[in-house]
N, C-alpha and C positions, 0 to 999 in steps of 0.2 A: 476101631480106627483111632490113630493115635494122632490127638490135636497140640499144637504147641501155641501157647499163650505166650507173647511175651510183653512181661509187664515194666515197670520202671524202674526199678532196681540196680544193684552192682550187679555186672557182668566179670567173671574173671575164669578164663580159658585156665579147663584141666582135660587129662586123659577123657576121666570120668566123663565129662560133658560130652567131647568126642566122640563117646563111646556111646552115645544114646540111641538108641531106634530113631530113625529118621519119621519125619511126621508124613503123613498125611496130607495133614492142614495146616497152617498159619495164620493166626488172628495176634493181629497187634492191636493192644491197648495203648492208644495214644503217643505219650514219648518211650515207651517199648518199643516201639519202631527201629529204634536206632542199634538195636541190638544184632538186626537184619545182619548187615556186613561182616559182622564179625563172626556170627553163627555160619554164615555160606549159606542162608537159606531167602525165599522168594515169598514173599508175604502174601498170601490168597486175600485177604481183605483185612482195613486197616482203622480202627474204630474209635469212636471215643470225641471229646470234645473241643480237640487239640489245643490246650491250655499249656503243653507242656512239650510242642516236638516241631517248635518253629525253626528248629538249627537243624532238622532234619529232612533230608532228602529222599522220598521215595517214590517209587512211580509201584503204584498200589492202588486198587478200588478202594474207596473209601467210603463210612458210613459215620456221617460227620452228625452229631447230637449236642442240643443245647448245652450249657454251662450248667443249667438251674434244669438238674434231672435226679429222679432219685436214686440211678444207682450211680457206682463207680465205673470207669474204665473197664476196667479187670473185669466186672460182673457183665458188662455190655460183651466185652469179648466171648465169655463162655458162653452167654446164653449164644453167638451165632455159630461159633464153634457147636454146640449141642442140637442146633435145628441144622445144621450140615451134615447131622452123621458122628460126632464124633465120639468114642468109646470109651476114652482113656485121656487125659488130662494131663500135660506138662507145663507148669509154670516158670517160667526162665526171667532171672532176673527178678525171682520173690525175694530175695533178703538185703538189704541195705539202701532199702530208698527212705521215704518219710514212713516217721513210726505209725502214725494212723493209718496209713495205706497196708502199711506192711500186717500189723496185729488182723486189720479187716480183712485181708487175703489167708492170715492163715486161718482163721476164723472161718471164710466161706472153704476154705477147703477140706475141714474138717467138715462142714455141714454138707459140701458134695458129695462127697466118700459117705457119709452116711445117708444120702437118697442112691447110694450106688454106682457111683462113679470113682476108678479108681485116680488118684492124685499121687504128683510128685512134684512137688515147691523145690525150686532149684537157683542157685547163683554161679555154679561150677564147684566154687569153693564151699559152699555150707549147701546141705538139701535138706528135706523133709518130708516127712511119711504120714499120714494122721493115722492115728491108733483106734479103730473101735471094738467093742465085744464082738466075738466069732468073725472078726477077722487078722486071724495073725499074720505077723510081716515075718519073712528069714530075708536076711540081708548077708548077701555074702562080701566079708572086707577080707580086704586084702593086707590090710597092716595094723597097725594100731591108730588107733585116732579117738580124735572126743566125742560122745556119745552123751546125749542128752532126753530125756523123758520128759516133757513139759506137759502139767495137768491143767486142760480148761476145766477140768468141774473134777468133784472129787471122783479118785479112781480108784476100783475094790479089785484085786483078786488080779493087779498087775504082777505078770511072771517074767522074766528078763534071764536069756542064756546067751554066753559069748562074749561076756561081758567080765573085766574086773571083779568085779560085786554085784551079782547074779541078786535076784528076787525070785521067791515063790509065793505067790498067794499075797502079795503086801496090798495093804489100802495108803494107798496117798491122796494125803490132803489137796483141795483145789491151791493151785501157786506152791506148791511146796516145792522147795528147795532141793529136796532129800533127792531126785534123783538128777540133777544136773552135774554133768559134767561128771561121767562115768568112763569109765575107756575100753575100747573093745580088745580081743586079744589077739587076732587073726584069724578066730573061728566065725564058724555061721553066728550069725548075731538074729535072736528067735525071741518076739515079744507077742506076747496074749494077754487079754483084759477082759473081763469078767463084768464088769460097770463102767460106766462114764465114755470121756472119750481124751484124747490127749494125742498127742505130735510127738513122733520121735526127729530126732534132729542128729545131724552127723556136721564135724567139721574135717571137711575132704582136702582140703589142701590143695595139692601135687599130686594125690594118690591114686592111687586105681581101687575103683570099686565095681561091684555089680549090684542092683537089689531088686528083688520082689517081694 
């Protein structure tokens, strides 16, 4: 069952986004809320501390939690999303909010995906995939666009097809540079990793894409 998170981020309308599997379920994290209207969708329950979605308007159950908690928004979302049923993971509105929110989202989304849940961090316009060993992504793009490999911890035995500048077997360094800002070519875009774990990252524009 396909849950949609939406968190506090930029929002910016593409095909792509359009083009998504409609959810299931709906859990909004706080001022992710506001993203409702624009997506066309009805928010099943609405979470969080509301520190951040006083300008918002919604008629939603809501499950309203201290200021002084230790998780985040985003984390309160999934865990109800998760005791609902839900299978699969879409964050909307992951990329351009505040940087600590945002690094801690991609961060737990990587650690989802590896207890088993699959993730896709999304703003319409940039998305993201977390990369772990024995599980590879084939992303089918449809044009050319920018293609990034970001390593949280060092990564052995990263292979990259579909790409400008293809990898076999490379070990990259944690934070390295070396694979940012790659470009795809209109082929299947096909990434496997051997150790560690890391994010691949697409900046989608206007463009049509698919990916699993």
């Amino acid at each position: 069952m396909i849950a949609w998170i939406l968190v506090g981020g930029r929002l910016t309308p593409t095909p792509l986004l359009a083009a998504l599997p409609q959810p299931a379920l709906v859990v909004a994290a706080d001022g992710g809320a506001r993203h409702a209207a624009a997506l066309g969708v009805a928010v099943d329950v609405w979470v969080g501390d509301f520190d951040s979605s006083a300008d918002v308007h919604l008629d939603a159950p809501r499950e309203v939690h201290p200021a002084a908690k230790d998780e985040t928004d985003a984390e309160l979302a999934v865990r109800v999303a998760l005791e609902r049923g839900a299978t699969a993971l879409v964050f909307i509105g992951a990329f351009g909010g505040r940087f600590d929110h945002t690094a801690a989202l991609m961060l737990g989304g990587i650690r989802l995906a590896r207890e088993g849940w699959p993730v896709i961090l999304t703003s319409g316009d940039e998305w993201g995939w977390p990369l772990l060993p024995a599980a590879a992504l084939a992303l089918e793009l449809k044009t050319e666009l920018t293609l990034s490999v970001l390593a949280f911890s060092n990564l052995r035995g990263l292979s990259l097809g579909g790409v400008r500048w293809p990898l076999h077997r490379a070990d990259v360094p944690l934070g390295s540079g070396w694979t940012v800002s790659n470009e795809t070519t209109g082929e299947t875009v096909t990434a496997t990793l051997e150790e560690g774990w890391g994010l691949v990252t697409v900046l989608a524009g206007g463009t049509e894409m698919a990916g699993g």
